[in-house]
FILO-394688 format. One record per residue: residue number from 0; residue in one letter; y, z, x of N, C-alpha, C, O in turn. Coordinates in Angstrom, 3 decimals. Layout:
! residues N
num  residuo  nnorth  nup  neast  canorth  caup  caeast  cnorth  cup  ceast  onorth  oup  oeast
NUM  A  Y  Z  X  Y  Z  X  Y  Z  X  Y  Z  X
...
***
This chain:
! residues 149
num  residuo  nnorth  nup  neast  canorth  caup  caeast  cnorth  cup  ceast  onorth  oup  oeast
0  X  -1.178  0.000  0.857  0.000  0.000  0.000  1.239  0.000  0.902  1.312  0.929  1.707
1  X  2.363  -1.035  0.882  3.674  -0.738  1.145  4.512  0.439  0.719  4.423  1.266  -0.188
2  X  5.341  0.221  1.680  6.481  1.268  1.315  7.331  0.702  -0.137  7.488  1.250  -1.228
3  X  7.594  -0.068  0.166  8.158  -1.104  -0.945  7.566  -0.468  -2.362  8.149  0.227  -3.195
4  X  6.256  -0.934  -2.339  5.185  -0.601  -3.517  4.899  0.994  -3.707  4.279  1.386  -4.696
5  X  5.274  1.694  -2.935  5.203  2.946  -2.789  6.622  3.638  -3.780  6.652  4.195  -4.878
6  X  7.587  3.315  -2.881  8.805  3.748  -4.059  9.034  3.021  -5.344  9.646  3.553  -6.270
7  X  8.697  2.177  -5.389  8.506  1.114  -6.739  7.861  2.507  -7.834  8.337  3.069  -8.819
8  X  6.538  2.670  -7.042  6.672  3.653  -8.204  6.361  4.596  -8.807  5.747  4.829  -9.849
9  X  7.201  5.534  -7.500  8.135  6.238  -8.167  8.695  6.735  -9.276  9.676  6.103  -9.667
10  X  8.326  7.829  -10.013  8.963  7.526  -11.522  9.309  9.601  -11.417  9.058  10.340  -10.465
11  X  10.047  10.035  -13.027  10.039  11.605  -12.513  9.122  12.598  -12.338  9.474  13.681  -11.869
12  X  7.770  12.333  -12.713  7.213  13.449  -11.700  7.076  13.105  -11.112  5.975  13.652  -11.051
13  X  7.083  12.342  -10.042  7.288  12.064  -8.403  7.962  12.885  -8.218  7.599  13.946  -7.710
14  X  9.252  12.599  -8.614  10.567  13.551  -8.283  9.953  14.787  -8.905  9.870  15.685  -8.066
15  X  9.604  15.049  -9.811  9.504  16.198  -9.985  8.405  17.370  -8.926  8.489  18.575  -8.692
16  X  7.651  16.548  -8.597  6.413  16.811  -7.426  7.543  17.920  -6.732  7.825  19.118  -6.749
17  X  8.197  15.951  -5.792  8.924  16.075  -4.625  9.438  17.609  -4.876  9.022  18.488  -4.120
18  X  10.236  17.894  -5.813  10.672  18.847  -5.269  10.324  20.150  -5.576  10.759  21.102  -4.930
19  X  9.300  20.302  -6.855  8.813  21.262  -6.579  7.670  22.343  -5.077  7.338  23.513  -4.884
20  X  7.436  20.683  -4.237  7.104  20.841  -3.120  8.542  21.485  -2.095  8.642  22.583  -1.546
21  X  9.066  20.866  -2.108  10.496  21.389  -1.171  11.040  22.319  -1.676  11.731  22.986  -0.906
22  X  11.000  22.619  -2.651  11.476  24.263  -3.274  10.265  25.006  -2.624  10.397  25.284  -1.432
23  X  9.555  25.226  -3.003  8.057  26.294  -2.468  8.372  26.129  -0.641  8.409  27.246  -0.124
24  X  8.528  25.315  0.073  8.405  24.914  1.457  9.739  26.117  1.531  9.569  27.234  2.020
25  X  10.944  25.686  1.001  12.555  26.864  1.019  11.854  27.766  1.129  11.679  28.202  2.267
26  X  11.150  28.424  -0.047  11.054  29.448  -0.385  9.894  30.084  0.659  9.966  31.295  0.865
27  X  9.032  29.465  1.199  8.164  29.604  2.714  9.708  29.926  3.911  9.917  30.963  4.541
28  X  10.185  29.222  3.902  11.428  29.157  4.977  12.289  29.973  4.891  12.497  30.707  5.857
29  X  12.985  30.085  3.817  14.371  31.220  3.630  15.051  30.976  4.426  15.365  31.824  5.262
30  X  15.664  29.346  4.455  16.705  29.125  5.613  17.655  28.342  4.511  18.703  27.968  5.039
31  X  17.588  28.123  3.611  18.598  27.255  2.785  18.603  25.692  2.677  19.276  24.993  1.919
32  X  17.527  25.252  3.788  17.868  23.513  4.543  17.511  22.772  3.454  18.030  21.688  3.186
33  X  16.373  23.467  2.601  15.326  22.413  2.043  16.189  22.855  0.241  16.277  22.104  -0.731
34  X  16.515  23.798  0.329  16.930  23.274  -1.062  17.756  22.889  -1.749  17.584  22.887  -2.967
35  X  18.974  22.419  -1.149  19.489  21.327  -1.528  18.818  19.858  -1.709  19.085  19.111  -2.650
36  X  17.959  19.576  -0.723  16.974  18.584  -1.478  16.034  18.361  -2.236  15.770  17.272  -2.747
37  X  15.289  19.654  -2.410  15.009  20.194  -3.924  15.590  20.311  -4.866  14.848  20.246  -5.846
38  X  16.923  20.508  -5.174  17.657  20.673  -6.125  17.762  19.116  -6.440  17.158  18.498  -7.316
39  X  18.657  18.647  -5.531  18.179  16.788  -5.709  17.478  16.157  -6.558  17.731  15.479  -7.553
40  X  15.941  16.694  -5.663  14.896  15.725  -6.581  14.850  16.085  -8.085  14.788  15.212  -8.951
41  X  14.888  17.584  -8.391  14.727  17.967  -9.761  16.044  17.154  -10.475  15.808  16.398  -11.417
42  X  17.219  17.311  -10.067  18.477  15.947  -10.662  18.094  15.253  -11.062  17.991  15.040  -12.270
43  X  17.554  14.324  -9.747  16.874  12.793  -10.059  15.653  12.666  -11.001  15.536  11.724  -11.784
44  X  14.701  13.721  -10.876  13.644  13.718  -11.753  14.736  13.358  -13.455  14.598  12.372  -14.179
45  X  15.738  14.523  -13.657  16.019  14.085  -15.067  16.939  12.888  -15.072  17.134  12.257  -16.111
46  X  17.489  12.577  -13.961  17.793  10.920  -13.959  17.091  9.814  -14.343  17.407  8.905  -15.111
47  X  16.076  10.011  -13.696  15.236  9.106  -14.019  14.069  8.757  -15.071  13.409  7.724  -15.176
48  X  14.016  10.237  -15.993  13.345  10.275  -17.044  14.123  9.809  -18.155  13.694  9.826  -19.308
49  X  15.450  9.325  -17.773  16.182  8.786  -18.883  16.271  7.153  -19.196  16.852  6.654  -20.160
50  X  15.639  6.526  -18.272  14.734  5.218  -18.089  16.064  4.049  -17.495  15.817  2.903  -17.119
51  X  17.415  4.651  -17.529  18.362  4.440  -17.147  18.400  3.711  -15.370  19.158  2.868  -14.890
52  X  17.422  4.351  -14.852  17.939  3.406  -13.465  16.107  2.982  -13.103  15.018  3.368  -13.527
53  X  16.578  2.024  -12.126  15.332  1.945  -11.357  15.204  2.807  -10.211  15.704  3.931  -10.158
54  X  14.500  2.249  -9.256  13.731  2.992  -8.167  14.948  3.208  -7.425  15.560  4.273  -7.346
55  X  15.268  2.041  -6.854  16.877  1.801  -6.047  17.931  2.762  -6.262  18.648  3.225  -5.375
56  X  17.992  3.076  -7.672  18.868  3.822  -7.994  18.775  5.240  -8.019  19.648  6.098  -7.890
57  X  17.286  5.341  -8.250  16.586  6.850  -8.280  16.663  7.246  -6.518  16.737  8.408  -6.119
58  X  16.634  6.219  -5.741  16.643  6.512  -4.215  18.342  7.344  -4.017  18.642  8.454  -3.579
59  X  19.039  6.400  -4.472  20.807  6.404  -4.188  21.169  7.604  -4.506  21.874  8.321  -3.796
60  X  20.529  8.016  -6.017  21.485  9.309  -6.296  20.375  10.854  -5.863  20.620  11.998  -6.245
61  X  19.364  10.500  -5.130  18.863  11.838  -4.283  19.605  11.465  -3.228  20.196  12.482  -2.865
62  X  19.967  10.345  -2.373  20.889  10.659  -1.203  22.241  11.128  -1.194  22.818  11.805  -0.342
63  X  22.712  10.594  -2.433  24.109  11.021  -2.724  23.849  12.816  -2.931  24.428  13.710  -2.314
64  X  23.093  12.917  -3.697  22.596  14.506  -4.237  22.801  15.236  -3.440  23.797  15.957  -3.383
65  X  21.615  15.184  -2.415  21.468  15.495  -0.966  22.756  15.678  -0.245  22.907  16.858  0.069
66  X  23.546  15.056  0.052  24.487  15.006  1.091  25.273  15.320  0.825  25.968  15.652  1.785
67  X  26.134  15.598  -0.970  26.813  16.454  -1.622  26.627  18.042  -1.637  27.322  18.906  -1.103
68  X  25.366  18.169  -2.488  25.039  19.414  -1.938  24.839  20.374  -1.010  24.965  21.589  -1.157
69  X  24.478  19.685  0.087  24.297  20.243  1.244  25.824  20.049  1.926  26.125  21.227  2.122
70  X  26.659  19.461  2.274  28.272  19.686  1.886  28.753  20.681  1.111  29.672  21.350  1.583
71  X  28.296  20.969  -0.107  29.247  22.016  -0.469  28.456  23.284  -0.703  29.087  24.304  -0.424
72  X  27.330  23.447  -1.111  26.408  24.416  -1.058  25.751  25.386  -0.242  25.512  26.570  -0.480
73  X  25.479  24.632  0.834  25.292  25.188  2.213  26.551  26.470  2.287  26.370  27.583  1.794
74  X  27.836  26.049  3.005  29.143  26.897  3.132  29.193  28.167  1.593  29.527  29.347  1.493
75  X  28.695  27.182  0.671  28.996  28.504  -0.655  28.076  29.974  -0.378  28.411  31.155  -0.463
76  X  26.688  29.271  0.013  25.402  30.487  -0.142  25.576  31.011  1.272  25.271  32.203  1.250
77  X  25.973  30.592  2.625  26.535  31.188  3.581  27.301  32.913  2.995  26.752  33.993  2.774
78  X  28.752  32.480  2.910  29.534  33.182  2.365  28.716  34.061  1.586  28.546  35.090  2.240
79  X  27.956  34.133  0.143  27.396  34.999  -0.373  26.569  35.316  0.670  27.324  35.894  1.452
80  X  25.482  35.290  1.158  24.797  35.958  1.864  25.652  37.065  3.212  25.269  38.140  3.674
81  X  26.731  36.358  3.487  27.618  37.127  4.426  28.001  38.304  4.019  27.936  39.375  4.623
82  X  28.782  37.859  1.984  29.448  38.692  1.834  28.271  40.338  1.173  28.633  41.514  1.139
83  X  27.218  39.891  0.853  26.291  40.695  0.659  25.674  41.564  1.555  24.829  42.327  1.087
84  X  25.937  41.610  2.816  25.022  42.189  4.122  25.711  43.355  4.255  26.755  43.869  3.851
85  X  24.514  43.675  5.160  24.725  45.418  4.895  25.463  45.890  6.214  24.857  46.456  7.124
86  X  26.768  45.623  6.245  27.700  45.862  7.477  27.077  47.167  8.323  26.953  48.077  7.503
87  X  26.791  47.455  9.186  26.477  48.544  10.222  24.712  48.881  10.076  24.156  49.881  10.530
88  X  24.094  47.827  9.368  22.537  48.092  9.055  22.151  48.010  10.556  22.353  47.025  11.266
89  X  21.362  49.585  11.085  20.420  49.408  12.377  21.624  49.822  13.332  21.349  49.900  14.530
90  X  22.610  50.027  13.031  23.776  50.097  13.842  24.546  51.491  13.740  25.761  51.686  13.722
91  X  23.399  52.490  13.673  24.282  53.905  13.050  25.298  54.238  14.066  26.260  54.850  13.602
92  X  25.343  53.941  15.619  26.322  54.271  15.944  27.745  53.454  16.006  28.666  53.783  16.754
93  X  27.775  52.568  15.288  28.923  51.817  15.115  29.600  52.542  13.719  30.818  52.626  13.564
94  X  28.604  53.047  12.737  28.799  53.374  11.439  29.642  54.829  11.864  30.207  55.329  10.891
95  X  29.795  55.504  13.025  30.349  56.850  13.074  31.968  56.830  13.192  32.882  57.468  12.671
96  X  31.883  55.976  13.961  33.513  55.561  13.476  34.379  55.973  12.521  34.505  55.333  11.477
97  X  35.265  57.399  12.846  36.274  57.734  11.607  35.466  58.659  11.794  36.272  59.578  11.650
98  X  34.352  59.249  12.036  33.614  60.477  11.238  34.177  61.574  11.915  34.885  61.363  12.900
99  X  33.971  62.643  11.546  34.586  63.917  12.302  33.524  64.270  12.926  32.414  63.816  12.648
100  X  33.725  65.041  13.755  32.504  65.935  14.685  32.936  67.522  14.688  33.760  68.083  13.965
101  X  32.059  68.101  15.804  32.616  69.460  16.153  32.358  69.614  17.850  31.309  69.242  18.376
102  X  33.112  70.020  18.353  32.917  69.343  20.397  31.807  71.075  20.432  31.969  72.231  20.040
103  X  30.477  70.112  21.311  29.243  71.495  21.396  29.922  71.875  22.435  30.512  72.951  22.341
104  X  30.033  71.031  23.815  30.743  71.374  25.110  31.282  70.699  25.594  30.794  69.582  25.427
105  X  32.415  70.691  26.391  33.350  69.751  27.480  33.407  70.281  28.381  33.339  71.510  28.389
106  X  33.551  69.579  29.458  34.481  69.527  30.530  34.764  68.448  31.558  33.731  67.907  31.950
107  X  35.708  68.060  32.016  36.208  67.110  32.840  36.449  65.773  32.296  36.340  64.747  32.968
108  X  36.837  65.819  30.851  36.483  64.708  30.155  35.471  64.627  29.637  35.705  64.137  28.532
109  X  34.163  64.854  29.769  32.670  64.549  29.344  32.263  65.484  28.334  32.957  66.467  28.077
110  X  31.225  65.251  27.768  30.563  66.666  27.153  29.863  66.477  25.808  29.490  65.307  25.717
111  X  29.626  67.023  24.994  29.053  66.776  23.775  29.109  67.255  22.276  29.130  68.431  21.913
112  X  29.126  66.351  21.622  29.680  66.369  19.990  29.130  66.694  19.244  28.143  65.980  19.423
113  X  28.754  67.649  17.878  27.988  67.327  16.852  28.469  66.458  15.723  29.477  66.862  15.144
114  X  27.925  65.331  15.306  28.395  64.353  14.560  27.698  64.354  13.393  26.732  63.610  13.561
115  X  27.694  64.889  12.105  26.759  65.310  11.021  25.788  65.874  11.760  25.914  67.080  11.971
116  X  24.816  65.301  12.226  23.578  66.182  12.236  22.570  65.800  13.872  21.534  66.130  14.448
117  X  23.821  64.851  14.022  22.990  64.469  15.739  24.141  65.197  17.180  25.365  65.305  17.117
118  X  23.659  65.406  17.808  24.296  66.014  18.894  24.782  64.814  19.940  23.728  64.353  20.378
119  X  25.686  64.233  20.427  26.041  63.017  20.492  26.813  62.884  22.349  27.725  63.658  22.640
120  X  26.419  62.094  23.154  27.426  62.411  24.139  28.522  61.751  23.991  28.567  60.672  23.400
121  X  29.828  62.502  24.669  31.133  62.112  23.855  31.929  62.366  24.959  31.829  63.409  25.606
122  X  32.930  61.239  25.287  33.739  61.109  26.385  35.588  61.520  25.716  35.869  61.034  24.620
123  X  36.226  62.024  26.141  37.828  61.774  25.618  38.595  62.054  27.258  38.234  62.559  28.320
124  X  39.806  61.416  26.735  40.887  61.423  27.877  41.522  63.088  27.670  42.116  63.675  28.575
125  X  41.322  63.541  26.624  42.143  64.638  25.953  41.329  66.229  26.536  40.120  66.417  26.400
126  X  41.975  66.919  26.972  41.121  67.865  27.134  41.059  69.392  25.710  41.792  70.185  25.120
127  X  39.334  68.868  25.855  38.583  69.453  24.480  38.036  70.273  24.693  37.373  70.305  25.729
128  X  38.059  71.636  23.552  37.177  72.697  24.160  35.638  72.691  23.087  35.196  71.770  22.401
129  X  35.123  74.034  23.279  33.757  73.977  22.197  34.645  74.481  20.845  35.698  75.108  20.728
130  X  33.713  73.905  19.912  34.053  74.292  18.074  35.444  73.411  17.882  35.769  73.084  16.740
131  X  36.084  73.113  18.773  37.404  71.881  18.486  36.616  70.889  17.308  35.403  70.686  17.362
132  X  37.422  70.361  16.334  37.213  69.114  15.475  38.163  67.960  16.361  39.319  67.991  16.783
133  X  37.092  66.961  16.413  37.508  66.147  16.767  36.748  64.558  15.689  36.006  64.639  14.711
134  X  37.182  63.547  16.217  37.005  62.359  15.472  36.970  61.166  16.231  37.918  60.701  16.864
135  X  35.750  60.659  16.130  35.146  59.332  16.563  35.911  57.970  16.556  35.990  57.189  15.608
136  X  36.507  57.825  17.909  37.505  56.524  18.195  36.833  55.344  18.228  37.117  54.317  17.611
137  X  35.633  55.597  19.222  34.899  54.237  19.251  33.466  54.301  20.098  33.304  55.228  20.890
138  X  32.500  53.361  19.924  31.264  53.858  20.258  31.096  52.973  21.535  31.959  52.102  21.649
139  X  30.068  53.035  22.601  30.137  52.622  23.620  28.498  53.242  24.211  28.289  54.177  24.983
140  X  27.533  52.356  23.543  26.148  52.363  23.363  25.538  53.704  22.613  25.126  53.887  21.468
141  X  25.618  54.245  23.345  25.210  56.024  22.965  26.558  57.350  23.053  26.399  58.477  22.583
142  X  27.512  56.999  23.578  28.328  57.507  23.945  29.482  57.255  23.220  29.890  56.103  23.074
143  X  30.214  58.496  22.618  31.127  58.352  21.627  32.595  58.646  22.676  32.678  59.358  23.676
144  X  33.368  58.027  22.183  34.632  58.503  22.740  35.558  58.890  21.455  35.817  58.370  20.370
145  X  35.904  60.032  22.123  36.302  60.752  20.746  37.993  61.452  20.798  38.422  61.361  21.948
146  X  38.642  61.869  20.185  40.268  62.695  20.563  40.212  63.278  19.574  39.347  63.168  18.705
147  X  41.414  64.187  19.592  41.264  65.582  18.082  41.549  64.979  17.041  42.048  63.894  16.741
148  X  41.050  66.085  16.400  41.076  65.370  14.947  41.330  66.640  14.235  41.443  66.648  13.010
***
């Protein structure tokens, strides 16, 4: 069989196949690539169940589909997925930021914090004594740098 004879024919459950195959493959993937051309074929499937175009045409408007969607769809579900994420997930010491502490010990600059419920090493320019409240400037792997609070 040709290719020719192959899309010839083509009709909507083809399309409808097509993309219920490329939807399931997305949904294997969870990368976004494939379903805009899933979405496509299911289009074209009801395009073409309307007896309205031929093959040619059933080809044109999954490419048009395709290359629209994935143009504007892609950037949309980006953004939601961005705006949905769980800012500081796995990242508790970025999340301390702003928090208050209580200084366990200092000296020379150095020393250590209680920060809710973890005991924390904690650097300041400021000289801090023990039971001082102080507050988390910025994190720097394990090591908090901290000034009064």
């Amino acid at each position: 069989m040709d290719l020719v004879a192959f899309f010839t024919s083509f009709g909507p459950t083809h399309w409808l196949v097509l993309g219920l195959i490329l939807l399931i493959a997305e949904m294997a993937s969870g990368t976004t690539y494939l379903l805009w051309p899933a979405v496509a074929a299911f289009v074209t499937a009801l395009v073409s169940l309307t007896g309205a175009t031929n093959w040619i045409a059933d080809m044109a408007v999954f490419a048009v589909l395709v290359i629209a969607l994935t143009a504007f769809g892609r950037p949309l579900v980006q953004r939601w997925r961005n705006d949905g994420a769980a800012n500081g997930l796995n990242e508790r010491s970025a999340a301390l930021i702003g928090e208050r502490g209580v200084v366990a010990n200092f000296a020379n600059g150095i020393g250590s914090v209680k920060v809710q419920d973890t005991i924390w090493r904690a650097v300041s320019e400021e000289a801090l004594e023990a039971g001082q409240a102080v507050v988390v400037a910025s994190v720097d792997g394990v090591t908090l740098k901290v000034k009064r609070g």
